[in-house]
Structures are given as structure tokens and as C-alpha cells.
C-alpha positions as a printed Julia matrix, in Angstrom:
271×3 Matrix{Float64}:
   0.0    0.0    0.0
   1.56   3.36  -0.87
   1.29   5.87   2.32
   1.98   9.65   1.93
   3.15  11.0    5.42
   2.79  15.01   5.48
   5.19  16.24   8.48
   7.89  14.49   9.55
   8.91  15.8   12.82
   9.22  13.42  15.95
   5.92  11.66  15.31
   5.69  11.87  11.86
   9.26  10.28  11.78
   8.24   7.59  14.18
   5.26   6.72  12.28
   7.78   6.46   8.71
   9.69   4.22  10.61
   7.29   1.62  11.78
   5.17   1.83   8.36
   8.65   1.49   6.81
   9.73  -1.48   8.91
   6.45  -2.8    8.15
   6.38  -2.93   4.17
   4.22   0.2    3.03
   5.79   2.28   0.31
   6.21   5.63   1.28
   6.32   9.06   0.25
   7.04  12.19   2.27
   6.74  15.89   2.39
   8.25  18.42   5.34
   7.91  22.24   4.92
  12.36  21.69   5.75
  12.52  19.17   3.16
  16.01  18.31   4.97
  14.44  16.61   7.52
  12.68  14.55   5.54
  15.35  13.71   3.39
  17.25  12.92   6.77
  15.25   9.79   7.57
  16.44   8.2    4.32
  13.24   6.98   4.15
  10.76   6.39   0.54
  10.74   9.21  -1.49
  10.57  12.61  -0.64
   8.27  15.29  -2.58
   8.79  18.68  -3.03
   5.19  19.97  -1.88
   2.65  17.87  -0.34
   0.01  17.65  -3.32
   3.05  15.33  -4.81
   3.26  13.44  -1.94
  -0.39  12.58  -1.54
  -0.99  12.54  -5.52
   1.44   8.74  -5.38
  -0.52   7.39  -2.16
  -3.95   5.02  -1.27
  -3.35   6.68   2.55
  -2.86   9.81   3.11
  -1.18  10.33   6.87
  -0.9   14.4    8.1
   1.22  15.04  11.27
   1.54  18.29  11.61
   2.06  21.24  14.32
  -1.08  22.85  14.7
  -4.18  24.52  12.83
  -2.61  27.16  10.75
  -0.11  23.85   9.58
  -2.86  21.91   8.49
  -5.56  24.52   7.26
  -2.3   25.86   4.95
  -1.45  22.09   3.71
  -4.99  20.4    3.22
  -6.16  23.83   0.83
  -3.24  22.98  -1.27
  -4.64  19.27  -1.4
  -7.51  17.29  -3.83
 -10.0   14.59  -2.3
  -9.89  12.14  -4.58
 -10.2    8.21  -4.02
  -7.69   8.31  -1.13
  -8.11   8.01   2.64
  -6.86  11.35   4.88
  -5.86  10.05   8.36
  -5.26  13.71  10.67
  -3.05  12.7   13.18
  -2.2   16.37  14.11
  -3.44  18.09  17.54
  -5.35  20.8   15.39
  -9.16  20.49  17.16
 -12.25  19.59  16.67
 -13.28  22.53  14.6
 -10.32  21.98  12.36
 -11.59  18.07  11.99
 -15.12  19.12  11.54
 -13.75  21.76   9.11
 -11.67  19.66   6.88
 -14.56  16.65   6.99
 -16.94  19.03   4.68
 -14.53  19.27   2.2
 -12.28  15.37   2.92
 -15.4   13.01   3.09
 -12.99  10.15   3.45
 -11.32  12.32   6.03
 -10.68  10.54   9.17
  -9.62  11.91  12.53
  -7.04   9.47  14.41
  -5.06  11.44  16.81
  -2.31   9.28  18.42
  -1.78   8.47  21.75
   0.99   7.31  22.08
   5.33   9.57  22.57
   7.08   8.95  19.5
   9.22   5.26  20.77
   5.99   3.78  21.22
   4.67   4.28  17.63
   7.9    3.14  16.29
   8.04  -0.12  18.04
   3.97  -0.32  16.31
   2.29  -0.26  20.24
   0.29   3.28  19.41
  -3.47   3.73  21.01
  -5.36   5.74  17.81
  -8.33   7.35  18.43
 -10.44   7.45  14.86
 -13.74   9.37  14.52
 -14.79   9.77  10.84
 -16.7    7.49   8.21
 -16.4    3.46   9.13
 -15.73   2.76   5.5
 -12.63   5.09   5.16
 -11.1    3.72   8.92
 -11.87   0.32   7.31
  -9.83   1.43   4.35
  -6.95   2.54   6.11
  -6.96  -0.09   8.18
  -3.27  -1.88   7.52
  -1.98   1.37   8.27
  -3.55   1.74  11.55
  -2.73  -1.94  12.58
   0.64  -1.66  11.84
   1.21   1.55  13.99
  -0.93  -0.55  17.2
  -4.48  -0.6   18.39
  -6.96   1.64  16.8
 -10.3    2.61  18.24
 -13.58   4.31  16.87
 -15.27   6.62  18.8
 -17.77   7.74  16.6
 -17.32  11.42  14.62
 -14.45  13.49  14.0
 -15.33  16.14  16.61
 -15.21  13.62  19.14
 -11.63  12.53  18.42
 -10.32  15.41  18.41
 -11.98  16.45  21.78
 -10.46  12.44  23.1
  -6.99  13.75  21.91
  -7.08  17.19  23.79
  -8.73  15.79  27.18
  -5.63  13.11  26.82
  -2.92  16.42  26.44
  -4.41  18.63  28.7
  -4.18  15.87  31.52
  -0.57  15.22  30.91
  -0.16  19.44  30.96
  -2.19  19.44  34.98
  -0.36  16.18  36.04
   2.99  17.31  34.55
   2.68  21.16  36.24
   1.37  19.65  39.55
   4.29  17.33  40.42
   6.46  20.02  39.18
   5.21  22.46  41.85
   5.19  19.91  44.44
   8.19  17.76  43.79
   9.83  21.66  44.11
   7.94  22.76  47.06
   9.09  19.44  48.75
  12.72  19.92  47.65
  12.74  23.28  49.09
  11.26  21.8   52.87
  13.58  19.45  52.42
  12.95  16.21  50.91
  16.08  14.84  48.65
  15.13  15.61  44.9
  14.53  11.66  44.33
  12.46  11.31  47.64
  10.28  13.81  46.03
  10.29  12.51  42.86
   9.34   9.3   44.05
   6.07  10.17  46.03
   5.09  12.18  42.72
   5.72   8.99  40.34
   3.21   7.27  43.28
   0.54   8.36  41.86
   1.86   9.77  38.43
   3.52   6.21  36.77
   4.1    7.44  33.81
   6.29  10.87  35.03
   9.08   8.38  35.15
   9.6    8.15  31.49
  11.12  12.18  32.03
  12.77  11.5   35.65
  15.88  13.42  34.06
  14.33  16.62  34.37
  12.71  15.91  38.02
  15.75  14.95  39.07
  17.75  17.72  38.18
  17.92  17.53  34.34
  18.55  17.86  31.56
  15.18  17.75  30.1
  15.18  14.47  28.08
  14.44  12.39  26.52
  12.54  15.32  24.2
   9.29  13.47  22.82
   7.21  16.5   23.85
   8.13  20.17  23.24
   7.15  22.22  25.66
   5.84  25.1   23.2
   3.72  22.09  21.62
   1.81  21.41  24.92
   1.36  24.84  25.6
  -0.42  24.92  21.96
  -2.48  21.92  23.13
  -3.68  23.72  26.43
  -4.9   26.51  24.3
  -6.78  24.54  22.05
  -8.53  22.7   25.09
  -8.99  25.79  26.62
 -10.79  26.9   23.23
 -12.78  24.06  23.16
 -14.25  23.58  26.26
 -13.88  26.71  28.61
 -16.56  29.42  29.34
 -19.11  30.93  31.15
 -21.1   27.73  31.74
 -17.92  25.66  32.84
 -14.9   27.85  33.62
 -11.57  26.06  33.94
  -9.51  27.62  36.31
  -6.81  24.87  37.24
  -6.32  24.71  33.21
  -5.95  28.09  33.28
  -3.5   28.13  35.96
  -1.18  25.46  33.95
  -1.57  27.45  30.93
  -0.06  29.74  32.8
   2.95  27.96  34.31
   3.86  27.04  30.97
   3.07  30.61  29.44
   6.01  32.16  31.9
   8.78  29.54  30.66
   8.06  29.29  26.88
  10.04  32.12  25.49
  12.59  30.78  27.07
  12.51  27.06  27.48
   9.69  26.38  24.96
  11.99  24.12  22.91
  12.74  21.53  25.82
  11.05  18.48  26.85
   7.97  19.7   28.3
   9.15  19.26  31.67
  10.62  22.3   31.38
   7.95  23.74  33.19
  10.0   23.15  36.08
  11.72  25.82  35.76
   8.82  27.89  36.64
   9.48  26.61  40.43
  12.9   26.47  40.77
  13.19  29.9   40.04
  11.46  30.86  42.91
């Protein structure tokens, strides 16, 4: 099956590598073609009309709205499948599904390793027929699951990022707090991991740093928060604790915004 993958950045490069590994042909596009070209992987295109004009599947991963509005109005329908794997929100999905009927929305959740060793969770919302379609793809990058329309996938995807933003910014502030009453850095860290499991994938940057492994920019959850934000804050049902994040993460993106996204550290142990 040939496979177009628009953006290849850290999850767009994972999911090359498994569908690579796996037997799809591929063809790729990155606004810094030199990236692309880097994974010495398929072809690369010079725009992504080329890219998706060779493929059965077409695969977006890409940064945010602006990324995919300015890439799917340079793109044709067709007969092919569209599987939006980029953290753009629902109105972007709902948007691009009146023009893309075969459009589906299958947000990842999964870092990058985990999609390249073909163990992803994918979220689809979009026509049954076109997730059927695309379905070798999606099995060979883990387990898929349909939760009904495109709207509601995206929504999935941003609940999943926004509670990785609170859970992220809370044991920052406490492992800190802690650390300045007292506690040892890793005694800290360890009563945070208690009940937060999966913080210990970025103990480097609890622990003192540096912040890595980087599957997460910081400046990319920070986008995420906004969209949520966008999506489900108001007068009916005002977020404050959101809010609050957003704002821990606000103070150290100009600065740290590149870094694993437990950068926000740095927020606390400036204090």
C-alpha cells in the first residue's frame, strides 16, 4: 500500500519508521525538506500535493491549525483516505470533513518510541468505510479505536494532552515545594511517580535535568492547552486549574519552549 506521510517531525518520523519497517511504500513531504530527506526513508516530494498525488493513505502530522488549514487547501480529495493525526481540534476536523469526506480523525496516543516499536493507542472518529480502508496502516502503527465522529476525536486527543499538561505542572510544583522543605530531589520525585507512573519516562528533568528524553516540546503542549482551553472553557464551565497550567507554561516558553515539556520546572525552581 503506498502511504503519503505530510510532516515528519518526531511523530511523523516515528510513524515512517514503523510503516517502513512494516512494508508500506512511502512518500514524504516536510515544509524543511532536509528533515525529511534525513530519515532516508521512501521518497521525498517537493510539496505535499506530490506526496499525496502517489498514495492510497494519506497520513498528516503536523504542528497545529494554521499547519494543516495551509497544507490540506493545497490538497484534492480524490479516491484516497486522509488520516489527521495532528493536535489541530475539533473545529479543524469538523472543518476539513466538509470538504475530505474520506477524512478521518485518528489522533495518536501514544510519545514517539511507542509508535515506532507499532504499540500506538489511535483514536479514529470519521466514516467506518474510510477507517476500514486505512486499516493496515492503523494496525501496523498498534491498536486503533472508533469513537464515533471526528469532533469527538479530536476532543479524546485534547482531554488526553491537557491531563498530561495538569499532572505534569502539579508534580512540578510539588516535587519543588518538597525539595525546598527538604525532601532529597529523588524522595520527592518518588512520592510524585506514586501516583503519576508514567512521570518516570522524564525523571531526568525531576531529578535535576537535563530535560530528556525530548518526545514533547514544551511550546507544543502549551499549543495543546490553548486549544482545550478553546474548546471547552466558558461561562457555563470555567476552567480555572487549566488556566492556571496554561499559565505555568506561558512564563517559561520564550525561554525554554523548545525543551522536553518538563521544562515547566523551571517555573518553580526559580522561585
Amino acid at each position: 500500500m503506498r502511504v503519503a506521510i505530510l510532516g515528519t517531525g518526531k511523530m511523523g518520523a516515528a510513524v515512517a519508521g514503523r510503516l517502513q519497517e512494516t512494508g508500506f511504500e512511502l512518500h514524504l513531504w516536510n515544509r524543511t525538506p532536509a528533515k525529511a530527506e534525513a530519515l532516508g526513508l521512501g521518497t521525498v516530494a517537493s510539496n505535499p500535493e506530490a506526496a499525496a498525488a502517489a498514495a492510497e493513505v494519506v497520513i498528516s502530522v503536523l504542528t497545529g491549525p494554521s499547519a494543516v488549514r495551509a497544507v490540506y487547501g493545497r490538497l484534492e480529495p480524490g479516491t484516497r483516505v486522509f488520516l489527521e493525526m495532528s493536535t489541530a481540534g475539533p473545529d479543524i476536523a469538523e472543518e476539513l470533513g466538509t470538504r475530505f469526506e474520506s477524512l478521518v480523525a485518528a489522533p495518536i496516543i501514544a510519545a514517539p518510541p511507542v509508535v515506532r516499536r507499532g504499540e500506538a493507542y489511535i483514536l479514529t472518529g470519521g466514516p467506518e468505510e474510510a477507517v476500514e480502508r486505512a486499516g493496515p496502516v492503523l494496525n501496523a502503527l498498534g491498536e486503533h479505536r472508533h469513537v464515533g465522529t471526528r469532533r469527538r476525536a479530536a476532543e479524546m486527543k485534547l482531554l488526553n494532552n491537557a491531563m498530561l499538561a495538569v499532572t505534569t505542572a502539579a508534580a512540578a510544583e510539588l516535587v519543588e515545594a518538597t525539595v525546598h522543605a527538604g525532601l532529597s530531589r529523588e524522595e520527592a520525585f518518588a512520592f510524585a511517580k506514586r501516583h503519576i507512573p508514567y512521570l518516570d519516562m522524564r525523571r531526568s528533568g525531576f531529578l535535576g535535568g537535563p530535560y530528556e528524553p525530548l518526545t514533547f516540546a514544551l511550546k507544543d503542549m502549551l499549543k495543546d492547552v490553548d486549544l482545550a482551553l478553546e474548546a471547552f472553557d466558558g461561562k457555563e464551565f470555567p476552567m480555572p486549574i487549566l488556566k492556571a497550567v496554561r499559565r505555568a507554561f506561558k512564563e517559561v516558553a520564550p525561554q525554554h519552549g523548545e525543551k522536553e515539556l518538563t521544562a515547566v520546572l523551571e517555573r518553580y525552581r526559580k522561585k
